[in-house]
N, C-alpha and C positions, 0 to 999 in steps of 0.2 A: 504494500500500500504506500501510496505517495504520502511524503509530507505536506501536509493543508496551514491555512492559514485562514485565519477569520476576525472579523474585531466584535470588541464587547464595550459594554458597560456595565459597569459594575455602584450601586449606589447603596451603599451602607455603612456599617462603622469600624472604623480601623481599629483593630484589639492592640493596644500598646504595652500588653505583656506578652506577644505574640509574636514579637520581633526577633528576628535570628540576622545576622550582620556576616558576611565574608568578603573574600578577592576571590572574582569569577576564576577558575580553574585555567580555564583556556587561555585568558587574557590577565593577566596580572595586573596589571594597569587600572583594572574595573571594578569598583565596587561591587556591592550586591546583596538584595535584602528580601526576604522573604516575610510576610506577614498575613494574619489570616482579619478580612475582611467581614463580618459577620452583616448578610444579607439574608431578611427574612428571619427563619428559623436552621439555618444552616451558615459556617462559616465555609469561607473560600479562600484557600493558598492564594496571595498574589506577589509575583517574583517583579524588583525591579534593576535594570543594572548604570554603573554611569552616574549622572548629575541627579537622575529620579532617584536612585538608592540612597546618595548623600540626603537629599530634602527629605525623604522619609524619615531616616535617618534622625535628622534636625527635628522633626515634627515633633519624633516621639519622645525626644532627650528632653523638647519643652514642655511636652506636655507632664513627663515625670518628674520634671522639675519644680512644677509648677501645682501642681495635684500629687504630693507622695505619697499620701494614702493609695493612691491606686487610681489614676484616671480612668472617668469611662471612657468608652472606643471615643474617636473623633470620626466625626462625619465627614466621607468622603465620597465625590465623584470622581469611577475611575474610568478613563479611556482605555481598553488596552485591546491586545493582539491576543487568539487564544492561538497556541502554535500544538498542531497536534502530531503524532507519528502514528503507527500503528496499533502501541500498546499502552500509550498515554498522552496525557494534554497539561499546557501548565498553561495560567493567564502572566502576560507580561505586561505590568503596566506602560501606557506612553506617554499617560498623564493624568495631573492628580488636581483637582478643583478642591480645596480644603474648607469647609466650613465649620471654624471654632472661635475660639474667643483673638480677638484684639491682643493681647495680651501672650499666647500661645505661638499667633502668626508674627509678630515682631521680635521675640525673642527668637523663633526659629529662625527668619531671617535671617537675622543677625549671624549666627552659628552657620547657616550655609554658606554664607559671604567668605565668612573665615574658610572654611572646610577646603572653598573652591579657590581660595587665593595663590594655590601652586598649580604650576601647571598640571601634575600627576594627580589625581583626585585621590588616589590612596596614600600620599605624604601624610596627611594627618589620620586617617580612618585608622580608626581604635580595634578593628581584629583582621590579622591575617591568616587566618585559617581560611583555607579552602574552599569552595561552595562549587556544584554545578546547579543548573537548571534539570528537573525531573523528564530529562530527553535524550536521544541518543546524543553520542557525540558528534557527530556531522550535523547538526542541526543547530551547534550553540554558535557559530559565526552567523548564520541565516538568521537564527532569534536576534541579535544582537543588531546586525542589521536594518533588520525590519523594523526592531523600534522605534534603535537611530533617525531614520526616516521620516517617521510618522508624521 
């Protein structure tokens, strides 16, 4: 079976204990974040890599910042790519409409400014451990691509 490609959206709320953070496998160079979406009554993996992993990233460092007891999800609109193969599908996001408090979005700001100020987007990213995307391996430059893009 060929590899497919489709877009989504996704509108629900970012689990901000649900964060898992690496350097794409393939591309070192790449951030990359994984978190699960709760829409409806079901949550949903949604992987990002690059400058959207960094903002994630940022969102959810202000949101724990800012709520340590435990933020609830933050409300998010996501654009993204579902990239499928024969025996599985991940969502990548290609972008993220944020809706939280004032307060949330300006401190994350902030922090993504910083984060993005080297050229390498992983000089500063705080874990380097490994990550792929749930797809074969020929297909993690085409995901990555196809984001880029969007």
């Amino acid at each position: 079976m060929p590899i497919t490609y489709a877009t989504s959206h996704v509108d629900g709320g970012l689990d901000c204990s649900s964060l898992s953070i690496g350097i794409l496998k393939s591309m070192s160079d790449s951030p990359i974040v994984k978190a699960m979406v709760i829409a409806g009554q079901q949550a949903h993996p949604i992987w990002a890599v690059d400058r959207l992993a960094v903002v994630i990233y940022c969102y959810v460092q202000s949101a724990k910042y800012h709520y340590p007891g435990g933020p609830l999800p933050i409300q998010v609109n996501i654009r993204s790519s579902l990239i499928s193969n024969a025996t599985t599908s991940c969502i990548v996001a290609d972008s993220i409409i944020w809706h939280t408090s004032e307060l949330i979005r300006s401190d994350a700001e902030r922090l993504i400014a910083k984060m993005t100020s080297n050229a390498r987007l992983t000089t500063q990213w705080p874990m380097k451990t490994e990550m792929t995307l749930p797809i074969n391996g020929e297909t993690l430059c085409e995901a990555r691509n196809l984001t880029s893009s969007g």
